[in-house]
PyMOL Python script that loads the backbone (N, CA, C, O; Angstrom):
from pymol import cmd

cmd.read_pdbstr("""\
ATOM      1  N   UNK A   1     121.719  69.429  53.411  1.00  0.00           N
ATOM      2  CA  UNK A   1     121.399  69.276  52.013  1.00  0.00           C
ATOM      3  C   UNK A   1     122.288  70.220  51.218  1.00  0.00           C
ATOM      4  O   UNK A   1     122.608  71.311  51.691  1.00  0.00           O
ATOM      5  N   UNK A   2     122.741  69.772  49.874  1.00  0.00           N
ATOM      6  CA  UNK A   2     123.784  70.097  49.403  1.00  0.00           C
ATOM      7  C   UNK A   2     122.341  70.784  47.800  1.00  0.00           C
ATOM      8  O   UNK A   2     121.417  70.151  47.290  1.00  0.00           O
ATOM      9  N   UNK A   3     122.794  72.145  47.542  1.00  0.00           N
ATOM     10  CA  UNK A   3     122.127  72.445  46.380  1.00  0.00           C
ATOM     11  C   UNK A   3     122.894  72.918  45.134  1.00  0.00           C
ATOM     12  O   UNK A   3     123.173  74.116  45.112  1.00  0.00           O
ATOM     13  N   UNK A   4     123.211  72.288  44.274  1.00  0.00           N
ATOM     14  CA  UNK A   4     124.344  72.058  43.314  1.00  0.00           C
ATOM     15  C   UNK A   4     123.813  72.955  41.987  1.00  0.00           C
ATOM     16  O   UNK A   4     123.124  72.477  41.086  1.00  0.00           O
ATOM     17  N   UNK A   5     124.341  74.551  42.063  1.00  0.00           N
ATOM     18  CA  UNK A   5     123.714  75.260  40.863  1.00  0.00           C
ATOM     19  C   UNK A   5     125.162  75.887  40.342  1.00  0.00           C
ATOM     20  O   UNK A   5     125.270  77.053  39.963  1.00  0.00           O
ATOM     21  N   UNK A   6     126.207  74.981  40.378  1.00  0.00           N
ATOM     22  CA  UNK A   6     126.972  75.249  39.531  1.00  0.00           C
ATOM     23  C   UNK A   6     127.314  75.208  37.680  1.00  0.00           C
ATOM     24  O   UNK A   6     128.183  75.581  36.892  1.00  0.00           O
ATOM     25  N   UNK A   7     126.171  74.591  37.680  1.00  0.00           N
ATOM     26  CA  UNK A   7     125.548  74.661  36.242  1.00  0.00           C
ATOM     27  C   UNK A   7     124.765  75.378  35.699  1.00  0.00           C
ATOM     28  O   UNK A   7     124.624  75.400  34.477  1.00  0.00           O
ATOM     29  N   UNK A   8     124.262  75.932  36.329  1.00  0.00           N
ATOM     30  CA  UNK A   8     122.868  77.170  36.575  1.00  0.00           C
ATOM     31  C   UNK A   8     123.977  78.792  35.783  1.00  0.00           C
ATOM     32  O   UNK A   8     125.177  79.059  35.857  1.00  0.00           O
ATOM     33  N   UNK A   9     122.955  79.405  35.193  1.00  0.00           N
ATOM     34  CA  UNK A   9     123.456  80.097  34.309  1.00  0.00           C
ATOM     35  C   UNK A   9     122.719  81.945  34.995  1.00  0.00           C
ATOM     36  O   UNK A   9     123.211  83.069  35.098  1.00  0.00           O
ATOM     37  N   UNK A  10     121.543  81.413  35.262  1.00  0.00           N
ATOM     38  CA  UNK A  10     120.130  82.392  35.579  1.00  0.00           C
ATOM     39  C   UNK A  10     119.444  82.063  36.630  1.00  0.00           C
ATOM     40  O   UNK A  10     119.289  80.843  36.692  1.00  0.00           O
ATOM     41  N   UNK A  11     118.804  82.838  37.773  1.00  0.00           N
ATOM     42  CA  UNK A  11     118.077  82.566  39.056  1.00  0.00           C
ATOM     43  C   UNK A  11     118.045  83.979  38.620  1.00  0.00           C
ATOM     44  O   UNK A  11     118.810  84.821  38.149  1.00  0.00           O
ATOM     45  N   UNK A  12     116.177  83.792  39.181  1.00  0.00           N
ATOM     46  CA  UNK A  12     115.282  85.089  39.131  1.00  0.00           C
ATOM     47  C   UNK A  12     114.734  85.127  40.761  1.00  0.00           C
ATOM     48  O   UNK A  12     115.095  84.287  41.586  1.00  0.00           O
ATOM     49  N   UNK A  13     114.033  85.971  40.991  1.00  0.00           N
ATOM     50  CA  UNK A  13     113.619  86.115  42.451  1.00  0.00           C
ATOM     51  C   UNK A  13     112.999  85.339  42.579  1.00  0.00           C
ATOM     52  O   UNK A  13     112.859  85.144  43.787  1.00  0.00           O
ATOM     53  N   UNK A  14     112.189  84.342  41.723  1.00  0.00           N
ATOM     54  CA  UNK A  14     111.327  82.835  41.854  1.00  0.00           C
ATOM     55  C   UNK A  14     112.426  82.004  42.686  1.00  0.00           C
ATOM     56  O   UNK A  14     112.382  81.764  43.893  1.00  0.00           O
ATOM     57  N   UNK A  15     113.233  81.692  41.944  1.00  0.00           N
ATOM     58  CA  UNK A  15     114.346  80.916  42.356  1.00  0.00           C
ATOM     59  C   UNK A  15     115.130  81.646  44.006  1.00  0.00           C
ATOM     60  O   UNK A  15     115.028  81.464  45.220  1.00  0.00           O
ATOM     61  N   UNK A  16     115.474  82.037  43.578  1.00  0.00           N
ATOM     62  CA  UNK A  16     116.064  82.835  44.705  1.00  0.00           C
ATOM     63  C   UNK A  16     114.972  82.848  46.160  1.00  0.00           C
ATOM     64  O   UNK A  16     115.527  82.898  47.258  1.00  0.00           O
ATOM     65  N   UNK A  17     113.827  82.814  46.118  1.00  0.00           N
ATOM     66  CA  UNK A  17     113.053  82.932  47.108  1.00  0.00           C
ATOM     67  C   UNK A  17     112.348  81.158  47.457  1.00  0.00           C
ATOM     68  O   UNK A  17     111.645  80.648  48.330  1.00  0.00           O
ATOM     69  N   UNK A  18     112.885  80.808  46.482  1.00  0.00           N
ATOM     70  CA  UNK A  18     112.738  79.115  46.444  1.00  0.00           C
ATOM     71  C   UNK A  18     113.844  78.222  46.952  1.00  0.00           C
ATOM     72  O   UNK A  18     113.793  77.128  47.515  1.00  0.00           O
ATOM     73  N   UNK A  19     114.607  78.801  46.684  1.00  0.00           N
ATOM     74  CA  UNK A  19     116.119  78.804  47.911  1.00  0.00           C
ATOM     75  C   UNK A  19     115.910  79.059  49.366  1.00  0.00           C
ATOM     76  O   UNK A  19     116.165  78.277  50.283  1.00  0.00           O
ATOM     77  N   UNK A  20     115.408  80.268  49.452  1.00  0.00           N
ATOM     78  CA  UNK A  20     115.459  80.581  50.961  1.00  0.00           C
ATOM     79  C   UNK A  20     114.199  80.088  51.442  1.00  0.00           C
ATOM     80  O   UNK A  20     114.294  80.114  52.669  1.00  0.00           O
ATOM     81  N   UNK A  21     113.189  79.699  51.150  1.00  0.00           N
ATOM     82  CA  UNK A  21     112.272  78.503  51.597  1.00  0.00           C
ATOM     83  C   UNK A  21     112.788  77.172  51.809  1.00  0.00           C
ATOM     84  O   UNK A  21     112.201  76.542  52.689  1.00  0.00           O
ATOM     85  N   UNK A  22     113.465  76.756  51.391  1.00  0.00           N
ATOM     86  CA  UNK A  22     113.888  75.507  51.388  1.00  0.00           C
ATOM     87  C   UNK A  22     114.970  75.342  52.613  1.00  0.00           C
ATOM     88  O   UNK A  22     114.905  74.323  53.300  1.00  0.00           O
ATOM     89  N   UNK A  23     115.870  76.246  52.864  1.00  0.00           N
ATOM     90  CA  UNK A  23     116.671  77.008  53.819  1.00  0.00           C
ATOM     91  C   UNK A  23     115.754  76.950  55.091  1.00  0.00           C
ATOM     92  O   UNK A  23     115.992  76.345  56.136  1.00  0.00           O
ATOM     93  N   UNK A  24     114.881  77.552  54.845  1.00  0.00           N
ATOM     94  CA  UNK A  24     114.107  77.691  56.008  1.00  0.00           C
ATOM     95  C   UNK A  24     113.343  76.536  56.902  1.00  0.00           C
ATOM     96  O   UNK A  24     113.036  76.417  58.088  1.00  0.00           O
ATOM     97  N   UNK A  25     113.189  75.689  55.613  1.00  0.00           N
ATOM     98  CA  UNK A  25     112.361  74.807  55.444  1.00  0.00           C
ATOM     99  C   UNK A  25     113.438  73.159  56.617  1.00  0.00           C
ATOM    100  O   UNK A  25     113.152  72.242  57.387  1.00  0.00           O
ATOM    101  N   UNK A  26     114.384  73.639  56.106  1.00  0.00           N
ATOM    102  CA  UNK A  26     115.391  72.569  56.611  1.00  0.00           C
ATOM    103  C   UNK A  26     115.788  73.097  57.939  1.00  0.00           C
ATOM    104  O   UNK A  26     115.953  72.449  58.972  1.00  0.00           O
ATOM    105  N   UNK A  27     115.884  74.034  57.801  1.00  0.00           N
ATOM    106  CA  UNK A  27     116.251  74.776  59.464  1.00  0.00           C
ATOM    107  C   UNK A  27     115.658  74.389  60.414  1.00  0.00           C
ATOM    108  O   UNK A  27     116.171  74.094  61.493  1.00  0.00           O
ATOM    109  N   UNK A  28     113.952  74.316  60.001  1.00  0.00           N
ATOM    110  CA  UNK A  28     113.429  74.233  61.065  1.00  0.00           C
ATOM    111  C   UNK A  28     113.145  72.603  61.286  1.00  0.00           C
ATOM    112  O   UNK A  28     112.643  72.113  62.297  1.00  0.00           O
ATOM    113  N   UNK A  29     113.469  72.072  60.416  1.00  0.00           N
ATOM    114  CA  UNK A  29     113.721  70.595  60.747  1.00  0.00           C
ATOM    115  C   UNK A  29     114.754  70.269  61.494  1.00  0.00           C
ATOM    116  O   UNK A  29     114.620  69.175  62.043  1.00  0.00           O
ATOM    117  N   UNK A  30     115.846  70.889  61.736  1.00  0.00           N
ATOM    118  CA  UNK A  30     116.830  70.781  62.186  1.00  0.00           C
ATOM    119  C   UNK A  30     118.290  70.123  61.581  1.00  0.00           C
ATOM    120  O   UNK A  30     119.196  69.437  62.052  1.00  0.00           O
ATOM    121  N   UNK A  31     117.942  70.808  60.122  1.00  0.00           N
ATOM    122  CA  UNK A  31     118.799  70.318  59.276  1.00  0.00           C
ATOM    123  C   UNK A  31     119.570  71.993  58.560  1.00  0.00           C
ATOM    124  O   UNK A  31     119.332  73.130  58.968  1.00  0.00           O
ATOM    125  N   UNK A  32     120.769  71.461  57.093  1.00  0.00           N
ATOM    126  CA  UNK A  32     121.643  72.515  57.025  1.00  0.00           C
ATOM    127  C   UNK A  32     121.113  72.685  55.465  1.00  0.00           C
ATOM    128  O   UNK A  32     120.739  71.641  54.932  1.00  0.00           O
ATOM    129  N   UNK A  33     121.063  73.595  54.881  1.00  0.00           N
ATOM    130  CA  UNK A  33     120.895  74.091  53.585  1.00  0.00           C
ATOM    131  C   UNK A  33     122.147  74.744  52.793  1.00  0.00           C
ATOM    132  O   UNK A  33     122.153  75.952  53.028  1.00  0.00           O
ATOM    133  N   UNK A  34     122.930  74.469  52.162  1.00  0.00           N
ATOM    134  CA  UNK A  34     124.301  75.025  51.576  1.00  0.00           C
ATOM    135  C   UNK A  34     124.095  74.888  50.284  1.00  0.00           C
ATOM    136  O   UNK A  34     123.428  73.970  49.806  1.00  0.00           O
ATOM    137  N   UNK A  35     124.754  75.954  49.502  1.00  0.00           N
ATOM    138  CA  UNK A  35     124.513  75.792  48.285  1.00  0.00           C
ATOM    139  C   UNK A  35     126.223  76.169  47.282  1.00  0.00           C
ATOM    140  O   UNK A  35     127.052  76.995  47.662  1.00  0.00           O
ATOM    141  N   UNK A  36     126.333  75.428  46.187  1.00  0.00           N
ATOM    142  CA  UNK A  36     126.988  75.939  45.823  1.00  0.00           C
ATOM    143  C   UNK A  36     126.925  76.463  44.579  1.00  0.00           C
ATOM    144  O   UNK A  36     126.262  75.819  43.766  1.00  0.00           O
ATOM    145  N   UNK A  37     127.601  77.777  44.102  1.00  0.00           N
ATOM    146  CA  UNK A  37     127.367  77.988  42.910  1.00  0.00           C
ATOM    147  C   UNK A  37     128.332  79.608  42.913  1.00  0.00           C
ATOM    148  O   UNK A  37     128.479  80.323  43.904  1.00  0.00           O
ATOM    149  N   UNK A  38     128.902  79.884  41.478  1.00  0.00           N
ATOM    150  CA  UNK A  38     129.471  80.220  41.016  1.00  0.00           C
ATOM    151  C   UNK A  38     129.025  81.812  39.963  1.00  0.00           C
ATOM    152  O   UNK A  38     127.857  81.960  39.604  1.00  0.00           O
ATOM    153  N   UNK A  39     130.156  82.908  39.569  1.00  0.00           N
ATOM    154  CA  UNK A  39     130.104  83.690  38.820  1.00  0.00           C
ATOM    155  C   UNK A  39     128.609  84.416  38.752  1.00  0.00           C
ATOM    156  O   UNK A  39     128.439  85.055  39.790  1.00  0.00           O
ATOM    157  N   UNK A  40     127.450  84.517  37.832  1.00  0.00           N
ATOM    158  CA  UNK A  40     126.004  85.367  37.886  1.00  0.00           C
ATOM    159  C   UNK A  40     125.387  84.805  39.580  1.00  0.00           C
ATOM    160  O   UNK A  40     125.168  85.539  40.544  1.00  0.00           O
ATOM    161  N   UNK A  41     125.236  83.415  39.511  1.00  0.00           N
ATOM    162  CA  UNK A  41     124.430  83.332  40.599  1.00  0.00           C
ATOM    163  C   UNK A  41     124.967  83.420  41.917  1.00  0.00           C
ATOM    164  O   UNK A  41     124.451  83.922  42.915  1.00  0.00           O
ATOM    165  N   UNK A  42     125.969  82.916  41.795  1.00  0.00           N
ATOM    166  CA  UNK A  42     126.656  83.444  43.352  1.00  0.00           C
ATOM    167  C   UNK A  42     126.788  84.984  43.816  1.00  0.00           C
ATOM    168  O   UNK A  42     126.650  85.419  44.959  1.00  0.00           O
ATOM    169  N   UNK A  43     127.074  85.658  42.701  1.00  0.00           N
ATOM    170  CA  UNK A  43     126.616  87.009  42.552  1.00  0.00           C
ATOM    171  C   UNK A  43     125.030  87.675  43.453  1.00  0.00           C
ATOM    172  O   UNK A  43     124.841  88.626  44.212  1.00  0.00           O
ATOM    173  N   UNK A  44     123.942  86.353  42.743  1.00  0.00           N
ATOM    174  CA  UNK A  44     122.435  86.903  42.821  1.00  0.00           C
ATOM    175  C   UNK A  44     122.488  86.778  44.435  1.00  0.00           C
ATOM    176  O   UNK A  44     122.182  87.735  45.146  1.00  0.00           O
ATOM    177  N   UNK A  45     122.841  85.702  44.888  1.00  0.00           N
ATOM    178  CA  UNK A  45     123.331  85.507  46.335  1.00  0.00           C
ATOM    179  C   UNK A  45     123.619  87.471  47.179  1.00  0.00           C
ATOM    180  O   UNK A  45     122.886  88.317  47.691  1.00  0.00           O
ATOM    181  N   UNK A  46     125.118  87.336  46.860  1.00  0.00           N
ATOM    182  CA  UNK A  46     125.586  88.263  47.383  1.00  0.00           C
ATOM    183  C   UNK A  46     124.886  89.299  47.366  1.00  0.00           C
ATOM    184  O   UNK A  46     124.871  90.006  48.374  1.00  0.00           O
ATOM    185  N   UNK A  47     123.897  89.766  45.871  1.00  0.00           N
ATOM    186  CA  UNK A  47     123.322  90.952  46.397  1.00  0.00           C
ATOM    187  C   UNK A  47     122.474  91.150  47.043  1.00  0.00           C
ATOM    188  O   UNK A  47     122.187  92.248  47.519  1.00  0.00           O
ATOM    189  N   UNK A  48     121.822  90.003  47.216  1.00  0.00           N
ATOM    190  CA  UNK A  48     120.066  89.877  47.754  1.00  0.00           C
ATOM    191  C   UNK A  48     120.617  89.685  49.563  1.00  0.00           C
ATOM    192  O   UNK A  48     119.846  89.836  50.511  1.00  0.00           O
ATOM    193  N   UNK A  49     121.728  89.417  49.660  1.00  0.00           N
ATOM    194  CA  UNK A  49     122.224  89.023  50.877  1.00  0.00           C
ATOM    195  C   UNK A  49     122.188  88.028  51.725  1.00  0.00           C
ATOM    196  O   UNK A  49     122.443  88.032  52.929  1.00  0.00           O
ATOM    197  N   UNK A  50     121.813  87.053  50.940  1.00  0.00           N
ATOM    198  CA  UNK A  50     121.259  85.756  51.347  1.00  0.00           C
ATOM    199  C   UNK A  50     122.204  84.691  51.876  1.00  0.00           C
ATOM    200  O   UNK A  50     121.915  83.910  52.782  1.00  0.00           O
ATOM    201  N   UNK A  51     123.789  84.750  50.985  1.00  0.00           N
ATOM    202  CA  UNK A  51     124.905  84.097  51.319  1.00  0.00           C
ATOM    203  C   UNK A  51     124.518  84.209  52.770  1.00  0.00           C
ATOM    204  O   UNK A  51     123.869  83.268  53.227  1.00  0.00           O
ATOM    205  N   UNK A  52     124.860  85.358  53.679  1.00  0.00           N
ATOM    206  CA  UNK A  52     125.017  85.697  54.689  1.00  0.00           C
ATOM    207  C   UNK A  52     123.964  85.182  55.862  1.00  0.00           C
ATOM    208  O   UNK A  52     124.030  85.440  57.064  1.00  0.00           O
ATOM    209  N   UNK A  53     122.807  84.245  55.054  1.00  0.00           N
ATOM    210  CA  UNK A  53     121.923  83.339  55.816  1.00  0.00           C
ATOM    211  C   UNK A  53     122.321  81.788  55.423  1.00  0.00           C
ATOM    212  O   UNK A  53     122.162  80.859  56.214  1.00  0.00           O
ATOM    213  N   UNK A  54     122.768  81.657  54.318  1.00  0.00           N
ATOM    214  CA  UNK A  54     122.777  80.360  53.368  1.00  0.00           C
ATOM    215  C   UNK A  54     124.292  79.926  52.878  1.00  0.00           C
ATOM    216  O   UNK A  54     124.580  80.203  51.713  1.00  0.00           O
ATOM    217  N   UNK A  55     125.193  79.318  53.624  1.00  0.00           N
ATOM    218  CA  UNK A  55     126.412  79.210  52.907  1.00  0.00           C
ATOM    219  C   UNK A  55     126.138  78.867  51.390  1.00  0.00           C
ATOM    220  O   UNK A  55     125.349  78.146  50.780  1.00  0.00           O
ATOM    221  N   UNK A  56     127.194  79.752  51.065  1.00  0.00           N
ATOM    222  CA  UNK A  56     127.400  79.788  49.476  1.00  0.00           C
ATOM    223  C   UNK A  56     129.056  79.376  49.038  1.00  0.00           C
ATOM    224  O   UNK A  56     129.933  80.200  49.298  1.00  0.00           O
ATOM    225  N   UNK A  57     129.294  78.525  48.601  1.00  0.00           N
ATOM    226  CA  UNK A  57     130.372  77.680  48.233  1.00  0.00           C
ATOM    227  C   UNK A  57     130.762  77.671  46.547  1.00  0.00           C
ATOM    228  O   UNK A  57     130.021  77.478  45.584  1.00  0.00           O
ATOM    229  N   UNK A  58     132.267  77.965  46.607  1.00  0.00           N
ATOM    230  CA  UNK A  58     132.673  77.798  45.172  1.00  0.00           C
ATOM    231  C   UNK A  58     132.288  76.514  44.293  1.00  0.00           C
ATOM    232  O   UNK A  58     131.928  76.552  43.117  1.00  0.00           O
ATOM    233  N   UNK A  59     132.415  75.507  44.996  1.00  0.00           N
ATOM    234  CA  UNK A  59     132.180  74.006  44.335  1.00  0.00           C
ATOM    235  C   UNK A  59     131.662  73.016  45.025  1.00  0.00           C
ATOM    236  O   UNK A  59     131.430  73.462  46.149  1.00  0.00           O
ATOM    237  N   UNK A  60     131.437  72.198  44.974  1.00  0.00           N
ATOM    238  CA  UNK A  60     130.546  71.385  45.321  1.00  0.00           C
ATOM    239  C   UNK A  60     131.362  69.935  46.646  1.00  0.00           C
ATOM    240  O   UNK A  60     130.841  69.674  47.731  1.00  0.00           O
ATOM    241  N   UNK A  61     132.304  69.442  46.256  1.00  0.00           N
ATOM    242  CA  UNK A  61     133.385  69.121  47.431  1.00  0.00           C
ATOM    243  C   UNK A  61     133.439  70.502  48.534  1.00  0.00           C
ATOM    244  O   UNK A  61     132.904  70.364  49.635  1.00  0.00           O
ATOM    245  N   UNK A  62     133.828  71.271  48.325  1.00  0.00           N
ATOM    246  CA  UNK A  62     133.550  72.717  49.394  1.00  0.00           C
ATOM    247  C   UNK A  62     131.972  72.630  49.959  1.00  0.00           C
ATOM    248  O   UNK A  62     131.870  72.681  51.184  1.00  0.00           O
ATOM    249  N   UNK A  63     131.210  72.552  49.484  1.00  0.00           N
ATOM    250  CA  UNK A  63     130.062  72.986  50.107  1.00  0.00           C
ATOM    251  C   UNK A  63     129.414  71.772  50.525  1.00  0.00           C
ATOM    252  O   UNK A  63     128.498  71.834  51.344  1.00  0.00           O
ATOM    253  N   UNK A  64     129.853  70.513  49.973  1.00  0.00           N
ATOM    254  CA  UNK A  64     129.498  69.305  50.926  1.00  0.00           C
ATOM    255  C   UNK A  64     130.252  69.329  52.574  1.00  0.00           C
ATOM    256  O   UNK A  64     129.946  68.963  53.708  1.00  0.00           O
ATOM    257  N   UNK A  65     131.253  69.911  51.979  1.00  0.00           N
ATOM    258  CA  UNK A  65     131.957  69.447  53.561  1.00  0.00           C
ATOM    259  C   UNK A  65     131.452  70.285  54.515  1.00  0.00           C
ATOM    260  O   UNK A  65     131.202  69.932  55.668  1.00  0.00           O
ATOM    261  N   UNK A  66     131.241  71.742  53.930  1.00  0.00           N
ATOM    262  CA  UNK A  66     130.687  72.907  55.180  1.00  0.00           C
ATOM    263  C   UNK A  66     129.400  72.194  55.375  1.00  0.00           C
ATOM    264  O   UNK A  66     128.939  72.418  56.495  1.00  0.00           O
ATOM    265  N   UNK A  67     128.505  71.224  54.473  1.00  0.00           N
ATOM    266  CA  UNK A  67     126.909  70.542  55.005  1.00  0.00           C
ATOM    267  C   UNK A  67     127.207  69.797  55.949  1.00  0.00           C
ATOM    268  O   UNK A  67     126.309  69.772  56.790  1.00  0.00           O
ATOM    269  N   UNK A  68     128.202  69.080  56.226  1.00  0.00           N
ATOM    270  CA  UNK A  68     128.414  68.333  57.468  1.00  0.00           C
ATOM    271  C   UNK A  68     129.100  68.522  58.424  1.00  0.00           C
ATOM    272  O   UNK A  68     129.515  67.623  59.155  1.00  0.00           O
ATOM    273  N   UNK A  69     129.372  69.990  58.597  1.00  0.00           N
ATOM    274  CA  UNK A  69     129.502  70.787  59.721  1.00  0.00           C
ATOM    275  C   UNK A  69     128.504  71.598  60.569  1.00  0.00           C
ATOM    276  O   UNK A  69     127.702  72.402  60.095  1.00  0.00           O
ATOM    277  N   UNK A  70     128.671  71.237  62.155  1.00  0.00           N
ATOM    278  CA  UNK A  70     127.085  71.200  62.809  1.00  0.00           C
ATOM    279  C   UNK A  70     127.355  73.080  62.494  1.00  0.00           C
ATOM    280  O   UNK A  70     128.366  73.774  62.603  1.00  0.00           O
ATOM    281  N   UNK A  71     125.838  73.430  62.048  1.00  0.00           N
ATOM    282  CA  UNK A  71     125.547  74.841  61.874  1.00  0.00           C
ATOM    283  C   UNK A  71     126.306  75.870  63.037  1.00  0.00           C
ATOM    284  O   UNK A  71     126.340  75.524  64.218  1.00  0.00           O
ATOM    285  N   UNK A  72     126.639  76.588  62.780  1.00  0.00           N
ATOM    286  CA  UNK A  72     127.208  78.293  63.670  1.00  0.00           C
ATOM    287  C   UNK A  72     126.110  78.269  65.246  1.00  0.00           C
ATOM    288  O   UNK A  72     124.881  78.211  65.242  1.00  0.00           O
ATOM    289  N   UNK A  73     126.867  78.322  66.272  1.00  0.00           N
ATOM    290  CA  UNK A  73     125.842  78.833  67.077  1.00  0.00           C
ATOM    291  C   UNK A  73     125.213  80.492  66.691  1.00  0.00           C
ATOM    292  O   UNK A  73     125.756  81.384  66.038  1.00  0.00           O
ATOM    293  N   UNK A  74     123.924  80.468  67.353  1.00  0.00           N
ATOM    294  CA  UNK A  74     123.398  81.841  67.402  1.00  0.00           C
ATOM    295  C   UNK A  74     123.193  82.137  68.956  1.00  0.00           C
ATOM    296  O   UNK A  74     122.575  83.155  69.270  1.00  0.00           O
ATOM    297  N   UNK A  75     123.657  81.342  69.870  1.00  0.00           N
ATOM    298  CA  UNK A  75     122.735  81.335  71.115  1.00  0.00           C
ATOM    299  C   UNK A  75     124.177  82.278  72.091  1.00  0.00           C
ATOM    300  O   UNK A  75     124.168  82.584  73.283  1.00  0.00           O
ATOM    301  N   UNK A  76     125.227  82.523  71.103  1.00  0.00           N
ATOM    302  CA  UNK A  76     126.031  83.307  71.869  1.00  0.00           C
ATOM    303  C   UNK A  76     127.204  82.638  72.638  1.00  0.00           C
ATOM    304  O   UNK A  76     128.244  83.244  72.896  1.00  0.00           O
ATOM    305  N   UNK A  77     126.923  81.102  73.053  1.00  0.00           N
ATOM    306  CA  UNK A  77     127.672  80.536  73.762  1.00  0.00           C
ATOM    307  C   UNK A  77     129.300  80.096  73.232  1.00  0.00           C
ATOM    308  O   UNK A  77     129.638  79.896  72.065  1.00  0.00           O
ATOM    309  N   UNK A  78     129.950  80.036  74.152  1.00  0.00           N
ATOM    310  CA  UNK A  78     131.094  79.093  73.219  1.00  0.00           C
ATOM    311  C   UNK A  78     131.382  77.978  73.364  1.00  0.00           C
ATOM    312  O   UNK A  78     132.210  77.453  72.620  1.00  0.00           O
TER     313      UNK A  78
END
""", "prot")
cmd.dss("prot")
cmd.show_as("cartoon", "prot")
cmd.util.cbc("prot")
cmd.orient("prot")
């Protein structure tokens, strides 16, 4: 799933924690959560540290294509 807040101006910790539910939410379905977005909110990303769970993408062609790439292993293997 592709979340398109490149229009988005403001995200408060409502938002921001409504993100990473949804993230979570898809994960455990066995699906990908990517978002893209730009300048304040990509920002709110970076500080909360969330990019670093949730790809965060300049634009929206960018962050479709990383959605249909099978997720990072975690299991160590190669």
């Amino acid at each position: 799933m592709v979340l398109d807040l490149i229009g988005l101006t403001y995200i408060d910790s409502a938002g921001i924690g409504m993100v990473a539910s949804c993230a979570k939410a898809m994960a455990k379905a066995g699906g990908r959560l990517v978002v893209a977005a730009t300048g304040k909110i990509n920002h709110m990303f970076e500080v909360t540290r969330l990019n670093r769970v949730i790809g965060v993408f300049p634009d929206l062609p960018t962050a479709s294509a990383a959605a249909c790439e099978p997720p990072p292993s975690t299991s160590g293997e190669a």
